[in-house]
N, C-alpha and C positions, 0 to 999 in steps of 0.2 A: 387167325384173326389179328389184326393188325393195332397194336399199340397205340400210335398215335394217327391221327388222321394228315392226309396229304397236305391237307391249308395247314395244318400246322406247325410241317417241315420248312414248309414256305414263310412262315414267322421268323424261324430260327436264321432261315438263310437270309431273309431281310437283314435281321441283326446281324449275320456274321459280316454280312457285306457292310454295314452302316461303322463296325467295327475296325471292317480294314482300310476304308476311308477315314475312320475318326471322330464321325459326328456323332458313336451311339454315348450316350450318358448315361447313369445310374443314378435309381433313388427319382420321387414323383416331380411331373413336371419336368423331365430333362435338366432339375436345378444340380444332380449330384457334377463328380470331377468324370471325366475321361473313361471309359471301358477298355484295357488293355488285354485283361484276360478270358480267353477263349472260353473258359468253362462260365464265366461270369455273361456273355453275351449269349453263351445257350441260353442260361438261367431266364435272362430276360426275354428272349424269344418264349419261351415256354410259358413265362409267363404272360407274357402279352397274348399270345393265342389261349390260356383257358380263361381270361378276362371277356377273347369275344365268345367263350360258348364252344369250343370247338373241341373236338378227344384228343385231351393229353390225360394220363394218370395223371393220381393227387399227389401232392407234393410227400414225400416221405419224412419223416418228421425225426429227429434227430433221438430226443425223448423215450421213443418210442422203441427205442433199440435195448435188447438187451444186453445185461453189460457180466462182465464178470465178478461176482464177488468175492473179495479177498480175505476169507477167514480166517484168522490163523489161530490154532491150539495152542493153548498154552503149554506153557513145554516147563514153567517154575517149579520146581523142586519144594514140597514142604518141609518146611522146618520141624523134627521132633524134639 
């Protein structure tokens, strides 16, 4: 079973192309600067296709990850 749906590759590639022309923008309204990076114009392909409703997974959320925690023993010597 397939991840993302077919219309929604066709988002991405919209934006990769709008990218390598120049016109894609960032941030609502087209008011953001320039799109230069390729992983930033997926992002908005991706985004713009689960905006219209179509099967991309949810965004994975940064937060959400676990992390390592760095405990450390204490190693002080008591005083007698």
């Amino acid at each position: 079973m397939a991840k993302y749906s077919r219309s929604a590759g066709k988002d991405v590639e919209r934006a990769m192309h709008k990218r390598k022309k120049g016109t894609l923008k960032s941030g609502k309204g087209g008011k953001g600067g320039k799109v230069k990076s390729r992983k930033q114009a997926i992002a908005i392909g991706l985004s713009e296709a689960r905006k219209k409703g179509k099967k991309v997974p949810k965004k994975s959320s940064k937060s959400g990850k676990k992390r390592k925690s760095s405990k450390r023993k204490s190693t002080r010597k008591s005083k007698k």
